[in-house]
N, C-alpha and C positions, 0 to 999 in steps of 0.2 A: 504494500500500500504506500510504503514511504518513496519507494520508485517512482511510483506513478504521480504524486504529488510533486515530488522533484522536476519531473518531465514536463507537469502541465507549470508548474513555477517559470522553469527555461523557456515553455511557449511564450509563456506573459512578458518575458524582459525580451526575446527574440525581436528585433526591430527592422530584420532585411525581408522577411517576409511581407511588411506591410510597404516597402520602399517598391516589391515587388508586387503588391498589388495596384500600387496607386500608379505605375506604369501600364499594367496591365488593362487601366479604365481609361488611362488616355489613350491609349492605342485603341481600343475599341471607343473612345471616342470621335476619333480622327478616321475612323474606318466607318462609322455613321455616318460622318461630313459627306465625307466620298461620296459615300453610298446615294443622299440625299442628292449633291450635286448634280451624279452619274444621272439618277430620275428627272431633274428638271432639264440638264442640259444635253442630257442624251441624243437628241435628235440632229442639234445644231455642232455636235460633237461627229457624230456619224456624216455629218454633211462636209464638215470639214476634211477630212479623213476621205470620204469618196473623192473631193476635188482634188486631193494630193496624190489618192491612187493613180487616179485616172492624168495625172499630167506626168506621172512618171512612168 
């Protein structure tokens, strides 16, 4: 029991896991952005992209 008490004590003071989380939520924040962008400017994205195809 003392083990386990010890182990969750180390969770509690452990500070690079939360260094690692809060990366983890900008990243999928920034990957929302995207995402959001990709939906509105999708179309004008794809248009641009065909004119560049098609002149090379």
């Amino acid at each position: 029991m003392a083990f386990i008490q010890a182990f969750l004590a180390q969770l509690r003071r452990d500070e690079d896991g939360q260094g690692l989380a809060e990366y983890a939520l900008i990243l999928a924040l920034i990957a929302i952005v995207a995402i959001i962008a990709l939906i509105f400017l999708g179309t004008q994205v794809s248009g641009i992209l065909s004119t560049v195809g098609a002149s090379v």
